[in-house]
N, C-alpha and C positions, 0 to 999 in steps of 0.2 A: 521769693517763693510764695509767701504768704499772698501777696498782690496777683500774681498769676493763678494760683490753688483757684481766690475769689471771683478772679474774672471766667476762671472756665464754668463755677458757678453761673455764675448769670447768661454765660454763652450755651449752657445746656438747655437754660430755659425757653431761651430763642428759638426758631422754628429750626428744621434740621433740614435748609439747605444746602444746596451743592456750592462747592466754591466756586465764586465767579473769578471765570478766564481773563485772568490780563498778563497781556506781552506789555515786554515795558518796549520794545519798539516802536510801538501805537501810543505810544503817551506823546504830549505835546512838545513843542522844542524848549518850555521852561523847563520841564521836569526833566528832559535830558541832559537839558544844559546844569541842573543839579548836580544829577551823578556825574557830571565831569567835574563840577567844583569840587565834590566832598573826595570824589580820585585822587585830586591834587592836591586837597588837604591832607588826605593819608600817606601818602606820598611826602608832602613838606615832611610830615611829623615824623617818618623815618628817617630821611634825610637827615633832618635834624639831630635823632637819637645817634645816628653816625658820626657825626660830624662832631658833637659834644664828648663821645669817647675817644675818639681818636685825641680829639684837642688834650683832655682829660689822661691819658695815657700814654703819649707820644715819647714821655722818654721813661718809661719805666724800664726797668733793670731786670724784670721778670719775664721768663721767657716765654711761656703759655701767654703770658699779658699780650707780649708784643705780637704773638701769633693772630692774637682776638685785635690789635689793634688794623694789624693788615688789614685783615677779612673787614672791619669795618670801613677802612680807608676804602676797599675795594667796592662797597658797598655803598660809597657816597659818589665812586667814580661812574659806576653802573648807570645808576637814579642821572646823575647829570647829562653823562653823554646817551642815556637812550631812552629815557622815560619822558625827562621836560624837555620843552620846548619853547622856543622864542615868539611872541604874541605875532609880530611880526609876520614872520617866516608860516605860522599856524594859519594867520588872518587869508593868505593868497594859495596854499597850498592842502587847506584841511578838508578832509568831503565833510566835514559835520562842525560848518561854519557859524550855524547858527548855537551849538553849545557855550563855544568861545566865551559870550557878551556874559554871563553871569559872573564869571570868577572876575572880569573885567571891573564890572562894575562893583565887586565886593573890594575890590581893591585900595588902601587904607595909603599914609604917606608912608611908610616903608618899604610899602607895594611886596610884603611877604608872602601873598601867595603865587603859586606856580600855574601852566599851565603844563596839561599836559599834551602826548602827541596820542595819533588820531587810532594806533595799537594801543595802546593802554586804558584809552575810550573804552575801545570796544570789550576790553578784559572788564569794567568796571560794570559794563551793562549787563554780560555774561553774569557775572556775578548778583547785581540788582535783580536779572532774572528769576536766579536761582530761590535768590531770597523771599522774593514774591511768593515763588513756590512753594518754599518751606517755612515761612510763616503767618500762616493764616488761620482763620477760625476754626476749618477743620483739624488743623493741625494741633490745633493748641486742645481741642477736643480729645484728639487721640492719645496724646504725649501730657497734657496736662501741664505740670511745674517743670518738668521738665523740658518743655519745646524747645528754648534756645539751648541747651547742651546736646539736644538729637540734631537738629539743624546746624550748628557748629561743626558737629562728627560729622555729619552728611558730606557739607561744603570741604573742609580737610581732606576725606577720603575723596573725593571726586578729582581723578585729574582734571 
């Protein structure tokens, strides 16, 4: 809080112009191919979060447990059969081919990241959008220490 308070300091002091217009659609194919990597790293990490309860709880004797164990099981089936996607299958069928190569090439020997498919892309840039828009200089003007908790509520309340 303290770190934002001092940055709006110094962003007051700065001249008071307008926010500059950027669509993230106009950014280049690196920066797209970003927000598909960190999609699919957000993505893994639920996965994951599912996948570690379920394991974690599978035979509990409690019955709200097992109810949350479902819902998680069902949650790991979700992410699998409709979010990722096979490199493969993505490489000859994706319109936004050129995203692909980054997660590719982050790729370690476990080869744990995912990719995803070319809907969830575009949920991820919707979003990147959004964010562009709501956090910026002016904003951080307006809202202060507060910016990320208005921007949060914004993004939440937004179907």
């Amino acid at each position: 809080m303290k770190f934002l308070d001092n940055l709006l300091v110094l962003s007051a002091k700065e001249s008071n112009e307008e926010a500059i217009a950027f669509d993230v659609e106009d950014m280049p194919a690196a920066g797209k191919a970003k927000v598909r990597h960190v999609g699919g790293w957000a993505i893994r990490k639920v996965l994951e979060k599912s996948r570690r309860y379920v394991r974690a709880n599978m035979y509990s004797e409690n019955a709200q447990t097992m109810q949350s164990v479902r819902q998680h099981h069902s949650i790991s089936e979700l992410i699998e059969e409709s979010l990722v996607g096979s490199l493969t299958i993505l490489a000859n069928e994706s319109q936004y081919k050129d995203t692909l190569q980054v997660t590719e090439a982050r790729q370690y020997r476990e080869r744990g990241l995912i990719h995803i498919e070319d809907a969830v892309y575009k949920f991820f840039m919707a979003l990147e959008n959004e964010r562009v828009k709501l956090l910026n200089d002016q904003t951080m003007r307006r809202e202060g220490a507060n910016m990320v908790e208005v921007a949060l509520q914004m993004i939440t309340n937004n179907r």
